[in-house]
Each structure stands twice: as C-alpha cells, then as structure tokens.
C-alpha positions as CSV (number, residue, x, y, z in Angstrom):
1,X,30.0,-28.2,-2.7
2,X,29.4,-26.0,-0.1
3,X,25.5,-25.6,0.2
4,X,25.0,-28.9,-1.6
5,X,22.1,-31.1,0.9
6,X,24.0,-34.3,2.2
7,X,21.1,-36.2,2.0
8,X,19.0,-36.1,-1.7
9,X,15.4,-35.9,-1.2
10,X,13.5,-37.9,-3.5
11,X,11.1,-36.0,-6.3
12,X,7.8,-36.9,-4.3
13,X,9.5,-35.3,-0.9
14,X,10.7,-32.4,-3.5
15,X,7.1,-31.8,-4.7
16,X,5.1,-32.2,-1.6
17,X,7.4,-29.8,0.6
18,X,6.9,-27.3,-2.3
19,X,2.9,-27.6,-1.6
20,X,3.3,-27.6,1.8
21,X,6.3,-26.9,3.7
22,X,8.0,-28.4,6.4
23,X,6.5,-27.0,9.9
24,X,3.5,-25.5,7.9
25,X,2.7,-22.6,5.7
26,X,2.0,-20.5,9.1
27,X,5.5,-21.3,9.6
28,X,7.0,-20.5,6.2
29,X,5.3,-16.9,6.4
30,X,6.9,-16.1,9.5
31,X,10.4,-17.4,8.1
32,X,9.6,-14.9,5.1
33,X,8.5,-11.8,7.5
34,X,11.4,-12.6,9.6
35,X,14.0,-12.3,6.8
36,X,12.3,-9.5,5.3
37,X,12.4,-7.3,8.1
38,X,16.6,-8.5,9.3
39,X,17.9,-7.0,5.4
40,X,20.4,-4.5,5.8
41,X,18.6,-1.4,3.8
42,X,16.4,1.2,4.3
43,X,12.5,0.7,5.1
44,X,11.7,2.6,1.4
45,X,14.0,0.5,-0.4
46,X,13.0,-3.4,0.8
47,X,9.1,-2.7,0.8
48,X,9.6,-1.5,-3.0
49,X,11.5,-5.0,-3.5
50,X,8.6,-6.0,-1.6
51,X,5.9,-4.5,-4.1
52,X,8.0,-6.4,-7.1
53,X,7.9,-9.1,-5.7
54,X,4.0,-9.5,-4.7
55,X,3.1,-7.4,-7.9
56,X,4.9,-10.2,-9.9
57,X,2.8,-13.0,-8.5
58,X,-0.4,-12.1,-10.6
59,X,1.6,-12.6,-14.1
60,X,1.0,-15.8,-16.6
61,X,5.2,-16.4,-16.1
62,X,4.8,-19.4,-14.0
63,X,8.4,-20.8,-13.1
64,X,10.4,-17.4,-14.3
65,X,8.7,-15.1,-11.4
66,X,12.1,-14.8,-9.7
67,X,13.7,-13.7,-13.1
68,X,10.9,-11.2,-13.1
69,X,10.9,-9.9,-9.9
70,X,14.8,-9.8,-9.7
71,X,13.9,-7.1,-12.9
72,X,11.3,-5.2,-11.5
73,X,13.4,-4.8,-7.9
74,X,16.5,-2.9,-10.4
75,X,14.2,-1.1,-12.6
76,X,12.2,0.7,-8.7
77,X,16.1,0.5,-7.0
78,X,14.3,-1.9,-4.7
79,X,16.1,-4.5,-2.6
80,X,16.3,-7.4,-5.2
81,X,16.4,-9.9,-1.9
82,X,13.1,-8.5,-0.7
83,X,11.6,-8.8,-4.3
84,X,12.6,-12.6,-4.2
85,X,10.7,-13.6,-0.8
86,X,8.1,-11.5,-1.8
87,X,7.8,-14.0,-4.3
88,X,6.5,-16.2,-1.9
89,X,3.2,-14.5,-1.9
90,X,2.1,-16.8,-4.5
91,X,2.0,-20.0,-3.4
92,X,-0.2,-23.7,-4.0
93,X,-2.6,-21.9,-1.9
94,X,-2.9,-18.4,-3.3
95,X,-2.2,-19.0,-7.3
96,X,-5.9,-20.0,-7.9
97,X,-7.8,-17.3,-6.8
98,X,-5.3,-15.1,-7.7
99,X,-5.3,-16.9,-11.4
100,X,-9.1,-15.6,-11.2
101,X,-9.3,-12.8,-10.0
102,X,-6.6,-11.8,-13.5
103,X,-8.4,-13.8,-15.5
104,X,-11.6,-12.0,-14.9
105,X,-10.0,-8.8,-15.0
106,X,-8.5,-9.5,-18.2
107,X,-11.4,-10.5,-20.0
108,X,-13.5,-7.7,-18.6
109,X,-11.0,-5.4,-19.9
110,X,-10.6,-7.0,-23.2
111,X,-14.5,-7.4,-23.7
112,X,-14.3,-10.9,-23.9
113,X,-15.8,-13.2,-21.5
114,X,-14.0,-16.1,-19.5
115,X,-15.6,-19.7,-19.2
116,X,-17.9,-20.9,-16.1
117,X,-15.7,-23.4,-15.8
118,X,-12.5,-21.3,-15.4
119,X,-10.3,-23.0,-12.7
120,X,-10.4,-26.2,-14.5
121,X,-10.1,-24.4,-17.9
122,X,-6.3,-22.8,-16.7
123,X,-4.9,-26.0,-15.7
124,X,-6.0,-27.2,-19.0
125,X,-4.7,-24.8,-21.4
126,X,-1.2,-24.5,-19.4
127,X,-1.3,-28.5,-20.0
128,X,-1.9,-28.4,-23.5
129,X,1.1,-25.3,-24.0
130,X,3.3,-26.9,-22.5
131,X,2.4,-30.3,-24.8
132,X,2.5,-27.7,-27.4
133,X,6.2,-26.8,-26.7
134,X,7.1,-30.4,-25.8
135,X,5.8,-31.9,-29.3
136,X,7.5,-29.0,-31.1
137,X,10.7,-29.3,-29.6
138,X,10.3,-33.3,-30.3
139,X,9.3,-32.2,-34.0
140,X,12.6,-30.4,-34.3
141,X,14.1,-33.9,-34.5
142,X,11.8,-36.3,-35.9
143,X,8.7,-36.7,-39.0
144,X,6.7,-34.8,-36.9
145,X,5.1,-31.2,-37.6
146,X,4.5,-28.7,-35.3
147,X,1.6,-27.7,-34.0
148,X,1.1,-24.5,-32.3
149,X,-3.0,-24.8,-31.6
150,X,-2.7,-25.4,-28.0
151,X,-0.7,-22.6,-27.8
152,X,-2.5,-19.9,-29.9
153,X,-5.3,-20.7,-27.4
154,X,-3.8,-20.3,-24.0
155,X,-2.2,-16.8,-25.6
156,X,-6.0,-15.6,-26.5
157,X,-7.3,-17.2,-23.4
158,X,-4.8,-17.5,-20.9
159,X,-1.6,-15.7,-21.2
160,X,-3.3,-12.3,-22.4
161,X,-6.4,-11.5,-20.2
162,X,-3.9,-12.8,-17.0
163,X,-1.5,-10.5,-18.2
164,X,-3.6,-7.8,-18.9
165,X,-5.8,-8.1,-15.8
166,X,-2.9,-8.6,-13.6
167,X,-1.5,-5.1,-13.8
168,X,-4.6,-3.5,-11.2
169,X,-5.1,-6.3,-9.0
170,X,-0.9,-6.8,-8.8
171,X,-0.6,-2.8,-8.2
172,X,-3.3,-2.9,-5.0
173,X,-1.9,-5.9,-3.8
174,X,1.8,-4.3,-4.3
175,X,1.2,-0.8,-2.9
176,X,-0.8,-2.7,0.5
177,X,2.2,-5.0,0.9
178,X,4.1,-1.4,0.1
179,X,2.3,0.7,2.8
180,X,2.2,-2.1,5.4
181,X,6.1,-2.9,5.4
182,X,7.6,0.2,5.2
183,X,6.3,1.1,9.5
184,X,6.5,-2.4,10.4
185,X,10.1,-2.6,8.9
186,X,11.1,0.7,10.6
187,X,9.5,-0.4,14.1
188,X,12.0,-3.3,13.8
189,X,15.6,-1.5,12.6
190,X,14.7,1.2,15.3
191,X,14.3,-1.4,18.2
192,X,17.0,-3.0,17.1
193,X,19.2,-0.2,16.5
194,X,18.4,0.6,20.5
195,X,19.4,-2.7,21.5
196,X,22.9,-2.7,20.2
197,X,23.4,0.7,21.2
198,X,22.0,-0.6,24.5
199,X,24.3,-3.1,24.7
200,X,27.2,-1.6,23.2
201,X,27.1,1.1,26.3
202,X,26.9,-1.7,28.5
203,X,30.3,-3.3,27.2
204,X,32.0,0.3,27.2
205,X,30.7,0.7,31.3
206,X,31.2,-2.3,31.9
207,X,35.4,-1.9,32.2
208,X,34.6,1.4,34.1
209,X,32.4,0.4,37.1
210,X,35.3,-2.4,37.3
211,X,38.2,0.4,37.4
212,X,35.9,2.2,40.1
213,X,35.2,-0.3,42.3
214,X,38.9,-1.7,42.4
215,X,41.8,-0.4,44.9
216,X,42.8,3.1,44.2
217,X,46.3,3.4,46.9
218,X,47.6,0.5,47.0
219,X,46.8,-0.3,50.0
220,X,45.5,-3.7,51.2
C-alpha cells in the first residue's frame, strides 16, 4: 500500500507517541498551525472548520470527534481539513480540564451538583460504560444478562452535564480560535501571494535583461 509505514510500531510506541508526540507537543502545534494556515481556501472558510473542530473537543464523543467535526465543518461550509486539525486542540494534556470545566457547566445548568472528587470520578464512569458495552456485547453470545447500570450512570453523570455544559465553553473557545485565525491566516496567503508574484516577475524578466544585454548587429 501506498501510505502503509514499512516499519510496524509496536502498541506501547503507538500509545506513548499518542500522549506525547515525537519532537514534543511544542512541536506538534506548530505542525498543526503550519498546515492550517498552507490550505488552499479562503481565511472565512478554514477558521469556521477551525471553530468545528475546537468546538467539538468539549463533547462526551471520545474516539468519534473527527466524525463529529467532519459534520459540523459541512453543516457551517467550513474547510472539513481545518475542522480535522482543529481536532487536535484536545489532547492528553488539555481533555482534563476541559472535561471540568463541561462537567461543571453541565451540572450548574442542570441543577445538579458534580462530585469533589470529579477527575477521578470521569475516568471511572467511562471505565465502567465501556465494561457496560463490553459485557453486553459478550451477553449477546453467552448465559449472561445484560446489564446497563454502569451506563445509565455515566448518561446521568457524565455524558449529559458534558454535553450540556460543553455547548458555552466549546462556543468561546470556537469563536476565539475563530477571531484569531481568520488575520493570522490572511497575513500568511497575502505574503505568500506576494512572493510568487514576486518571483513569477523575476522568471518573466529574467529572459529580457538576457535579450538586452546580448549582441543586437551582429557584429563581434
């Protein structure tokens, strides 16, 4: 295959590039920012793919966030690329106090009130869905029954206040990464629409000042 890796990383090097990249998350951001700013489409249209993508980072739908922001990007007419590095704004180091700051939003909204012990309480409850989902898939096949406990409590106190309490803090995040792309993107296309025309009048002059400088009679 074509973009197949020659060499297969094992599952450790898998999992502990995905927590911290190679060369550093300093340098991952710059790879994104870089990318960002090179797509071919208008400042307005990449920072709304942009917004999708950072505003889909304070959701509960851990490992589909691409599927979500991919949605989002068509629904605004965003660029759908942009939407999927913007992704990248939630990452090992970000998802926990972003997890939070939902979470608490959530609850406040809903009039219910989140645990001291919250960040310990999330890992837990995604833990015991995902046994949830895991046993009931099992039970599909075996003596087993199914048991949805787990995950009629990670819907009440999980899933719903981080859905709910997403939507505000997602929309300020979205709208600064919005505000803050759309000069910085046009600074860029406009310096570098100057240095190909730049340099495309150097290669048309160049022929010229060749012709000019030459013999003109024939004459040695």
């Amino acid at each position: 295959m074509v973009f197949k890796r020659r060499d297969r990383r094992p599952a450790w090097k898998v999992l502990t590039e995905f927590l911290y990249p190679r060369g550093g998350w300093v340098r991952a951001f710059e790879y994104v920012k870089h990318r960002v700013r090179r797509l071919p489409d208008t400042p307005e249209k990449i920072a709304r793919g942009v917004f999708a993508g950072v505003w889909t980072t304070f959701t509960p739908f851990f490992g589909f966030h691409f599927v979500v922001a991919f949605l989002l990007a068509k629904v605004m007419r965003g660029n759908i690329l942009a939407a999927l590095l913007a992704t990248f704004f939630g990452n090992p180091l970000t998802y926990v106090p972003i997890a939070i700051v939902s979470l608490k939003t959530g609850h406040f909204m809903l009039g219910s009130s989140p645990h001291a012990d919250l960040e310990t309480r999330i890992s837990a409850k995604f833990a015991a869905a995902w046994g949830d989902l895991w046993h009931n898939f099992l039970a599909l096949f075996g003596p087993e029954k199914m048991d949805w406990h787990g995950l009629a409590v990670f819907h009440d106190e999980v899933f719903l206040p981080f859905m709910v309490g997403g939507i505000v803090p997602g929309m300020i995040a979205g709208m600064v990464a919005y505000y803050l792309s759309v000069p910085v993107i046009r600074a860029y296309q406009n310096r570098r629409r100057k240095k190909l025309r730049n340099r495309l009048q150097a290669l048309q002059e160049a022929p010229k000042a060749g012709t000019e400088s030459g013999p003109t009679d024939g004459s040695v």
